[in-house]
C-alpha positions in Angstrom: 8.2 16.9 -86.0 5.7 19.5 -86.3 5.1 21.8 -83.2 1.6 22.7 -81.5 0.8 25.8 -79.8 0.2 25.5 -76.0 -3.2 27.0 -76.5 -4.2 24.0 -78.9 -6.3 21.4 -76.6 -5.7 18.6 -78.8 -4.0 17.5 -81.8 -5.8 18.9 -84.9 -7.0 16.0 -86.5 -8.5 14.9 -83.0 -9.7 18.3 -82.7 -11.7 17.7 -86.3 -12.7 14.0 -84.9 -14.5 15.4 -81.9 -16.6 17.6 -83.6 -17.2 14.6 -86.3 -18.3 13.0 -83.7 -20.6 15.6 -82.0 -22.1 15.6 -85.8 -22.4 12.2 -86.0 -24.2 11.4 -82.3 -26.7 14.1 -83.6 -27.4 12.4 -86.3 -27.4 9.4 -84.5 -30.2 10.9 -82.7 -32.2 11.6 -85.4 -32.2 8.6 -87.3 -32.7 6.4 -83.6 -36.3 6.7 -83.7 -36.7 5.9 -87.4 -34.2 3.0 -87.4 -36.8 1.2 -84.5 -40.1 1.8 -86.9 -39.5 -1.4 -88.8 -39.9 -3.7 -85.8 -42.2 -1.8 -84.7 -44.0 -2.4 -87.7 -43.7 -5.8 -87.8 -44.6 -6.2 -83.8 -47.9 -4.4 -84.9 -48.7 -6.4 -88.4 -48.3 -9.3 -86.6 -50.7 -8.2 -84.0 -53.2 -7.3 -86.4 -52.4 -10.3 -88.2 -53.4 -12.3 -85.3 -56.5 -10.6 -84.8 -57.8 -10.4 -88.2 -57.0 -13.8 -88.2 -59.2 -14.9 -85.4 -62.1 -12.5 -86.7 -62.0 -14.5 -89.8 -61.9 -18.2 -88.3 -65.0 -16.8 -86.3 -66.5 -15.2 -90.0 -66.0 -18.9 -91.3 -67.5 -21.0 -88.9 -70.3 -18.8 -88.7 -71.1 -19.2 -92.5 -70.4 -23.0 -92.0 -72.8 -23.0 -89.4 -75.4 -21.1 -91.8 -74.9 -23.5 -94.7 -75.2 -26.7 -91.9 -78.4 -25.5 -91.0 -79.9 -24.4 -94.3 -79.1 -27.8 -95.5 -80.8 -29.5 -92.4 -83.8 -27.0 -93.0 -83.7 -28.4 -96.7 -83.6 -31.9 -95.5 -86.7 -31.5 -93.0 -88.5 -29.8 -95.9 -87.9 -32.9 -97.8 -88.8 -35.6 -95.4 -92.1 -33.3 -94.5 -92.8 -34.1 -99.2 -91.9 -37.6 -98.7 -94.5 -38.1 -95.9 -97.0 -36.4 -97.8 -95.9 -38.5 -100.5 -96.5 -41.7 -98.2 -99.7 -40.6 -97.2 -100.8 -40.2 -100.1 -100.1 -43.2 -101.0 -101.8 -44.9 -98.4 -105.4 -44.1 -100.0 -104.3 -46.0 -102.9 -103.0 -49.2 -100.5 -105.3 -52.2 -101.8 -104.1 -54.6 -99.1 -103.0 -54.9 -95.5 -99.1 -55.8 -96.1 -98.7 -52.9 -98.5 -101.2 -50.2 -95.9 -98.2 -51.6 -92.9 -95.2 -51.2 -95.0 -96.1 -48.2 -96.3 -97.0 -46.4 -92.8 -93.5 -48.2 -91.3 -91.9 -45.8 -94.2 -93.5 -43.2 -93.0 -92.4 -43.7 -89.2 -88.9 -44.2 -90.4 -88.7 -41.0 -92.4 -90.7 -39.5 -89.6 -87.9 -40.5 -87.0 -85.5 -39.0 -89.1 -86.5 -36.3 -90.0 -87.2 -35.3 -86.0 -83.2 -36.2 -85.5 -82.7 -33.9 -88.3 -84.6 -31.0 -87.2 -83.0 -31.5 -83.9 -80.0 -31.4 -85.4 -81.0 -27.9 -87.0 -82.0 -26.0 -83.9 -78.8 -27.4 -82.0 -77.1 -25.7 -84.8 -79.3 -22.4 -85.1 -78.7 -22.0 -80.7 -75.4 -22.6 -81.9 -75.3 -19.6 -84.6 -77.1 -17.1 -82.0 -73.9 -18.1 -79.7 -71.5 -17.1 -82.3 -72.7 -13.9 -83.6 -71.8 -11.9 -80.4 -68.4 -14.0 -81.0 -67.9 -12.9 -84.5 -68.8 -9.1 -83.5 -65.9 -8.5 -80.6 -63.5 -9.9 -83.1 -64.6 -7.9 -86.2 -64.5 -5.4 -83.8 -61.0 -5.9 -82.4 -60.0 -6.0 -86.0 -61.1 -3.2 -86.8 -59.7 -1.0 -83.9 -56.1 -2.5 -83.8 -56.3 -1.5 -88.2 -57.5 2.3 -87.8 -54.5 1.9 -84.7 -52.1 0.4 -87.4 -52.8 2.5 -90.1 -52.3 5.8 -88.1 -48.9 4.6 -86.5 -48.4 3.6 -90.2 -49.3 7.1 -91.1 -47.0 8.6 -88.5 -44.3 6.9 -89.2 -44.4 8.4 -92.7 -44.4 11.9 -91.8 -41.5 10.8 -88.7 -39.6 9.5 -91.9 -39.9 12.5 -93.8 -39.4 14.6 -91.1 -36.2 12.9 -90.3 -34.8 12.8 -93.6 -34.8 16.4 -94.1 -33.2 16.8 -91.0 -30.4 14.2 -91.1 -29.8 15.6 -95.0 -29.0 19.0 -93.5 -26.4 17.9 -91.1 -25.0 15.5 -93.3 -23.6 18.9 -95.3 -22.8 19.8 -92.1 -20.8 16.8 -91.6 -18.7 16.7 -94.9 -17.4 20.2 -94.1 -16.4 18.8 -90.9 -14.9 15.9 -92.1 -12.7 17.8 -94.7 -9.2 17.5 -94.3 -8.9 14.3 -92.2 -6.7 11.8 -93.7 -8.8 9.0 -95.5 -7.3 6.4 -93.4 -7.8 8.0 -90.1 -11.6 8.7 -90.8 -12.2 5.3 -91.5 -10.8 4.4 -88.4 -12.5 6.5 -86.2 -16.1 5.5 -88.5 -15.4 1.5 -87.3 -15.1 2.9 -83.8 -18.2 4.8 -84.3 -20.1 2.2 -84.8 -18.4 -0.6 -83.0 -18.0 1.6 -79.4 -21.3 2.6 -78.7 -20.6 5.9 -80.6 -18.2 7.2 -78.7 -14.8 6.9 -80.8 -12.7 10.0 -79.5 -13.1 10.3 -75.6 -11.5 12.1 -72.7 -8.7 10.6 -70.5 -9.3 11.7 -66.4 -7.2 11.0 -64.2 -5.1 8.7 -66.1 -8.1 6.6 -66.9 -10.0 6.3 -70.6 -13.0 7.6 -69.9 -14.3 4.9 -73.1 -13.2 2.1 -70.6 -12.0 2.7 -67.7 -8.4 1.3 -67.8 -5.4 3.0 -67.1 -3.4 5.0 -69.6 0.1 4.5 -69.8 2.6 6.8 -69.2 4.3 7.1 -72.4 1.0 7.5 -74.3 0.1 10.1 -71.4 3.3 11.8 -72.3 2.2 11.7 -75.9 -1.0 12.9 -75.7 0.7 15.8 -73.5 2.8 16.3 -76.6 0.3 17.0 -78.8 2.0 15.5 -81.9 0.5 12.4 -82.9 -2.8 10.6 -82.3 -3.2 8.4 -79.5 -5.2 5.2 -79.3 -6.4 3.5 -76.0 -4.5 0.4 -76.0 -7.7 -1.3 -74.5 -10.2 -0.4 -76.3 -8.3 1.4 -78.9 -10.4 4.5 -78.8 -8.8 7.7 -80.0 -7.6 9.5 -77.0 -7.5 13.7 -75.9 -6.4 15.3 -72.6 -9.7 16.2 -70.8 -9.0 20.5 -70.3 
């Protein structure tokens, strides 16, 4: 069995996985922000979405509203030509029967064509209504998509930013790494990411520091030994002697 020197802290390999680890929290650190951007993202689309979405229902029933009442307007037009039709026709009437049917015609169109107009102004007092409507949401719109489009903007340069920076200690991170037994490192990267990133921690006390439970003696006694590595048989956390 090999020997360690008193003056080694820990064993070697746990030595190298502790300042993995320090490596790996930083860039853990880096990348958190960036990692959150795509919900973020989506939280804001949607409430653009939304908005842009209302701002358009508003854009449509306005126009619906226009056509409603350009077609009413056409309408009265028309029933104001087919009265002057009828009364036209009246001074070639050459006997009673035809001089009444002809002026009920004219009454009739006459009676629609007041519902009709009616119908148009309810619809124009309508229109006035919905402009101020239509220009808070267009306006809404367009605030929350100058908003989008600079978080959009910034999340770019964050991105960039970010990558640069996580590239440099990732070269960091493979000199670290060098050295450490295949099998070990994969162990300790599942714990990484499985244990809040915190793979290699302290024992105090007697106690894991990862989760709280007791040590046992013999692993105590091992890690005191220096010569192998030591898992928490809890939470199966690699283990070191806090100094």
């Amino acid at each position: 069995m090999r020997s360690f020197s008193r003056k080694d802290p820990v064993h070697p390999h746990v030595k190298k996985l502790l300042e993995l680890q320090k490596v790996d929290q930083e860039i853990a650190s880096l990348t958190k922000d960036v990692e959150t951007l795509p919900a973020e993202e989506g939280k804001r689309r949607r409430k653009l979405d939304e908005l842009e979405r209302i701002a358009g229902e508003r854009k449509n029933r306005q126009i619906k509203t226009e056509l409603d009442a350009r077609a009413l307007e056409k309408a009265v037009r028309g029933s104001d030509d087919e009265i002057k039709r009828l009364n036209e026709r009246l001074n070639a009437v050459r006997n009673n029967a035809e001089y009444q049917a002809i002026l009920f015609q004219i009454e009739s169109v006459r009676r629609d064509r007041d519902q009709t107009q009616e119908e148009c102004l309810r619809l124009l007092d309508s229109l006035d209504a919905q402009k101020p409507d239509l220009a808070s949401a267009t306006a809404a719109a367009d605030a929350e998509r100058k908003v989008f489009e600079g978080f959009l903007a910034e999340a770019t340069k964050l991105r960039d930013e970010r990558r640069s920076a996580v590239a440099a200690v990732l070269e960091r991170r493979k000199a670290v790494a060098e050295g450490l037994p295949g099998d070990l490192l994969r162990e300790y990267e599942g714990l990484f990411k499985t244990r809040d990133r915190i793979a290699v921690c302290a024992v105090e006390g007697g106690y894991c520091q990862g989760c709280y439970n007791k040590v046992t003696m013999n692993d105590t006694a091992r890690l005191m030994g220096k010569a192998t590595v030591v898992r928490c048989g809890s939470c199966q956390r690699i283990l070191h002697l806090q100094h």
